[in-house]
C-alpha positions as a Markdown table, in Angstrom:
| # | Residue | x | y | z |
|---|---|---|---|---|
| 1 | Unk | -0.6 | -40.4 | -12.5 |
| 2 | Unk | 3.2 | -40.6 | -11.4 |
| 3 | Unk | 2.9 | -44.1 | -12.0 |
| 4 | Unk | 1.9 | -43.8 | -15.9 |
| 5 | Unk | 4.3 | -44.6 | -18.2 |
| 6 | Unk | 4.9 | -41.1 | -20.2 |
| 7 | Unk | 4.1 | -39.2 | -17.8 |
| 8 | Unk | 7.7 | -37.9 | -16.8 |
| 9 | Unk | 10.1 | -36.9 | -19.2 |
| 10 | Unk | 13.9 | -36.9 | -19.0 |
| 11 | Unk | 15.2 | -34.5 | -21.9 |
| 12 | Unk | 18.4 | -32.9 | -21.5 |
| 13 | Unk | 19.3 | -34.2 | -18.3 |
| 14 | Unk | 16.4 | -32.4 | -16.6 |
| 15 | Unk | 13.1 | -34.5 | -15.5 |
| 16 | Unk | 9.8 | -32.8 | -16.4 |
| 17 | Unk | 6.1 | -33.5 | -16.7 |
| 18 | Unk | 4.8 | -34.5 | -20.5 |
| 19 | Unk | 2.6 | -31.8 | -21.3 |
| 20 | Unk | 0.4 | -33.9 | -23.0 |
| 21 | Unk | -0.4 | -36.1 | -20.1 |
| 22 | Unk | -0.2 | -33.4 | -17.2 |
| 23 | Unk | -2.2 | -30.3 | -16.7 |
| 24 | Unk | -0.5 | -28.1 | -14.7 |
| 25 | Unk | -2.2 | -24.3 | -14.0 |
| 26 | Unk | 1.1 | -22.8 | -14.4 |
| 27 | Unk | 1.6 | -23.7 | -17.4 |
| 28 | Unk | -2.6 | -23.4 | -18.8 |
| 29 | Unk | -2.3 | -19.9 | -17.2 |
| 30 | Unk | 1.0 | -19.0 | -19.3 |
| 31 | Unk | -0.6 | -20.0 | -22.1 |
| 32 | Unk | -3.6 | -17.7 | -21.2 |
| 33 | Unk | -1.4 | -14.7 | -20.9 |
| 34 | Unk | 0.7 | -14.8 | -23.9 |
| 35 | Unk | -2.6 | -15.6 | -26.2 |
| 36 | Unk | -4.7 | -12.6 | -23.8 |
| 37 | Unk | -1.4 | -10.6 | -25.6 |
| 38 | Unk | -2.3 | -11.1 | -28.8 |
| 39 | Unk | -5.7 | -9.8 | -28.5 |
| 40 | Unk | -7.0 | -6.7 | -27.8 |
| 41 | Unk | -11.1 | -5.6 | -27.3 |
| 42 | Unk | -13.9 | -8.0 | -25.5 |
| 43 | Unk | -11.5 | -10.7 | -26.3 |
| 44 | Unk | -8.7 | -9.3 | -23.9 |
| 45 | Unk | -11.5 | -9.0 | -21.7 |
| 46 | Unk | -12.9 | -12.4 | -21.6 |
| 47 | Unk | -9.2 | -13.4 | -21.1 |
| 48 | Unk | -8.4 | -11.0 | -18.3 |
| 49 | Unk | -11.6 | -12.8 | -16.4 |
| 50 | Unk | -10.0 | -16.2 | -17.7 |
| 51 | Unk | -6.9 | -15.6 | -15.6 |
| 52 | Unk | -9.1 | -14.1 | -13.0 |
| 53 | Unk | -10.8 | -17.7 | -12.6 |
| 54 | Unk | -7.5 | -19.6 | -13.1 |
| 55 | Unk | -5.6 | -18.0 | -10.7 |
| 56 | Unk | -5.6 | -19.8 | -6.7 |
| 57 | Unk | -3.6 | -17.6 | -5.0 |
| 58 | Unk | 0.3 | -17.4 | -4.3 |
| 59 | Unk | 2.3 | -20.7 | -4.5 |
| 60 | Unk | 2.4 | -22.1 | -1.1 |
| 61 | Unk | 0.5 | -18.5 | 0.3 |
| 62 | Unk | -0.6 | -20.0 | 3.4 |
| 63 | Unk | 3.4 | -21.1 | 4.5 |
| 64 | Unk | 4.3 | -17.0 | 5.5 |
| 65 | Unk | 6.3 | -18.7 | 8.0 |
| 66 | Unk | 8.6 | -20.8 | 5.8 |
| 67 | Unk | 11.6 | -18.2 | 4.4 |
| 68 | Unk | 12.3 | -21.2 | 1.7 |
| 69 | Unk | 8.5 | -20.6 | 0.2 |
| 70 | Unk | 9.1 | -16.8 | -0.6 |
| 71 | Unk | 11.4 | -17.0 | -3.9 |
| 72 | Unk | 8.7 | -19.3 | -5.6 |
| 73 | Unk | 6.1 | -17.1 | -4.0 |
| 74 | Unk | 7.2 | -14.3 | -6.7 |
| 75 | Unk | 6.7 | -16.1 | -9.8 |
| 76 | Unk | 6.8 | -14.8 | -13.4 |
| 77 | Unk | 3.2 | -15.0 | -14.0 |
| 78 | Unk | 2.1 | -13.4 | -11.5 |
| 79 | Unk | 4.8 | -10.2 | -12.5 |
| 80 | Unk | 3.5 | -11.0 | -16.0 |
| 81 | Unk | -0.3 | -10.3 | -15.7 |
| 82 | Unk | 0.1 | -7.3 | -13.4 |
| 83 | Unk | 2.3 | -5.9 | -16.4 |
| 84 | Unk | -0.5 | -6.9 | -18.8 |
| 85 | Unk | -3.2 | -6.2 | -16.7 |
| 86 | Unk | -1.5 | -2.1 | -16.0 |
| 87 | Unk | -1.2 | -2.0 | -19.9 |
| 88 | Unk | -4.7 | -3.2 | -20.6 |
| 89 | Unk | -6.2 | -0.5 | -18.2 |
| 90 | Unk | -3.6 | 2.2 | -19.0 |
| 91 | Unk | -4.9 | 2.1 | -22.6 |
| 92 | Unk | -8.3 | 2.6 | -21.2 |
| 93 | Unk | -7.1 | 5.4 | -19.1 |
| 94 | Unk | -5.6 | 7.4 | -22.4 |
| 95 | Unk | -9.3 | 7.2 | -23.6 |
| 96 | Unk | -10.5 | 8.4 | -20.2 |
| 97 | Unk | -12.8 | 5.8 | -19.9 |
| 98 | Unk | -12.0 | 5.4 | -16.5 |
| 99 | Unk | -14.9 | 2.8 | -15.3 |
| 100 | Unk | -13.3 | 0.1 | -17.6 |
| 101 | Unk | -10.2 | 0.8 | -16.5 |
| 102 | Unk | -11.1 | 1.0 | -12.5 |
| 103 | Unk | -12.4 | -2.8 | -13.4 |
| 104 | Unk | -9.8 | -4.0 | -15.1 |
| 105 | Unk | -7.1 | -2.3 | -12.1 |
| 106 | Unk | -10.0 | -4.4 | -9.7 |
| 107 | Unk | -9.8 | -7.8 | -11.0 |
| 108 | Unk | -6.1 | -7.6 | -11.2 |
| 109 | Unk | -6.2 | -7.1 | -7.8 |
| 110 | Unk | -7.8 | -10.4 | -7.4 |
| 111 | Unk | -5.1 | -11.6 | -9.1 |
| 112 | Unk | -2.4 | -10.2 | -6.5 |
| 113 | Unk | -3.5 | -8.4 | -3.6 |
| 114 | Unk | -0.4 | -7.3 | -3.0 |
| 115 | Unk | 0.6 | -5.5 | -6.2 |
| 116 | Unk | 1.0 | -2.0 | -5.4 |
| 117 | Unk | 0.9 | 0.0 | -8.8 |
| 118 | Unk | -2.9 | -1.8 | -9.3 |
| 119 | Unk | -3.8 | -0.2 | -6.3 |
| 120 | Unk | -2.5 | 2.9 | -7.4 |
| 121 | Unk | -4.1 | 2.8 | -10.8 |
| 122 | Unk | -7.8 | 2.0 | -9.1 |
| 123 | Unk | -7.1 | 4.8 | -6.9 |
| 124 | Unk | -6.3 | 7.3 | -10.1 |
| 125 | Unk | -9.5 | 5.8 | -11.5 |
| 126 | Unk | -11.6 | 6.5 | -8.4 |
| 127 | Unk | -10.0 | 10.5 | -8.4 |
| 128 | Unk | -10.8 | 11.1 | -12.1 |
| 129 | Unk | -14.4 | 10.1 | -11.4 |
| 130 | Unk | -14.8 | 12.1 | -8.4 |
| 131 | Unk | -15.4 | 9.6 | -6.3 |
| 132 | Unk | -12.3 | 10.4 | -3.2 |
| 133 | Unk | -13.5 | 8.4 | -0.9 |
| 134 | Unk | -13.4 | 5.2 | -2.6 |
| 135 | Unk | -10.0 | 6.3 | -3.6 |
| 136 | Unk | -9.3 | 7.0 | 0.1 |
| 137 | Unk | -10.4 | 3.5 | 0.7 |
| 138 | Unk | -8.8 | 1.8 | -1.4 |
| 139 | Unk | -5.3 | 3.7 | -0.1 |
| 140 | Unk | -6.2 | 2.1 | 3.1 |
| 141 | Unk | -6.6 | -1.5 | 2.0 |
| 142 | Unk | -3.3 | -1.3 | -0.4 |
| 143 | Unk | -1.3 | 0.7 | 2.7 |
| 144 | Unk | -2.5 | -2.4 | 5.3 |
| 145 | Unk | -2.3 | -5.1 | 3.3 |
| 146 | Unk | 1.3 | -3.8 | 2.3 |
| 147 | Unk | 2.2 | -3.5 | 6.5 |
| 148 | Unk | 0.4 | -6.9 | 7.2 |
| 149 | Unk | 1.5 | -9.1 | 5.1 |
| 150 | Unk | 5.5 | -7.7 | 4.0 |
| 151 | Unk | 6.0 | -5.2 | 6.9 |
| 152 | Unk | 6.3 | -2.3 | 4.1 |
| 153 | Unk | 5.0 | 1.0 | 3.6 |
| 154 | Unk | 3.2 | 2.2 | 0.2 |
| 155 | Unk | 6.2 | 3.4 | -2.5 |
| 156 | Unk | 6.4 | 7.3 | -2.4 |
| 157 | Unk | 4.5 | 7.1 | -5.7 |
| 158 | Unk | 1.1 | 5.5 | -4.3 |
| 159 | Unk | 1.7 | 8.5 | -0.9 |
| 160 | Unk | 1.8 | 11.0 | -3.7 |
| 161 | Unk | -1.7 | 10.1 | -5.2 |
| 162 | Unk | -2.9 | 9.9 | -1.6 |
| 163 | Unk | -1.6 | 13.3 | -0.6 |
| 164 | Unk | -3.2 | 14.4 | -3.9 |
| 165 | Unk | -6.9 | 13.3 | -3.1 |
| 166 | Unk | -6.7 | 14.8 | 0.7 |
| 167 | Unk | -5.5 | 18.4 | -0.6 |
């Protein structure tokens, strides 16, 4: 593809892919998230799955040894749809309708395991519906995944909830 002739782009001193030649899933999942803004309802929902299904994974996830891997590792989009995925969920937690909003915090996690608050927001979720020990669990996963994979403990805010559901 390399080798077509439009296929790279020189504009402003800077070399790029033509976006009408190239698909790239950065860019088809930007797209995604800036029209899954716009929309609110089953919509929103269909598009929350949508990124779900786009989504591979962290750039280069596999490389933990390679230091040069980590700044691209924390890219925009995937800062972007936790952001959009908490404020889809939070509205559902306003309107106490804390199953759809226990999904939605789930399939973010899909999205990034490693995003604390979504954790947090599934384990609110869990509380209001009485069900502790899922919340308990899913403390648990968030807390290990957290020391596994960045050598971190859960922010003081996540430890609060936790405390909360073992008083």
């Amino acid at each position: 593809m390399l080798g077509s002739a439009g296929a790279l782009v020189l504009a402003g001193g800077k070399l790029s892919l033509d976006t009408g030649q190239c698909w790239v899933d950065v860019w088809a999942f930007q797209r995604l998230l800036a029209q899954a803004r716009e929309e609110d309802g089953a919509d929103a929902e269909r598009n929350l799955q949508r990124l779900v299904e786009l989504y591979r994974g962290h750039f280069l996830e596999h490389e933990t040894d390679k230091p040069w891997a980590l700044g691209s590792r924390a890219h925009p989009c995937a800062k972007s749809s936790c952001c959009y995925i908490q404020a889809m969920a939070k509205a559902h937690e306003a309107g106490q309708r804390w199953q759809q909003a226990a999904a939605i915090y789930q399939r973010g996690i899909e999205l990034d395991n490693l995003a604390e608050s979504l954790y947090r927001g599934l384990m609110i979720c869990h509380r209001e519906m009485g069900d502790h020990a899922e919340a308990l669990r899913v403390y648990r996963r968030c807390r290990e995944l957290l020391s596994i994979v960045l050598g971190v403990q859960p922010a003081a805010e996540t430890q609060a909830v936790y405390q909360g559901l073992k008083a």
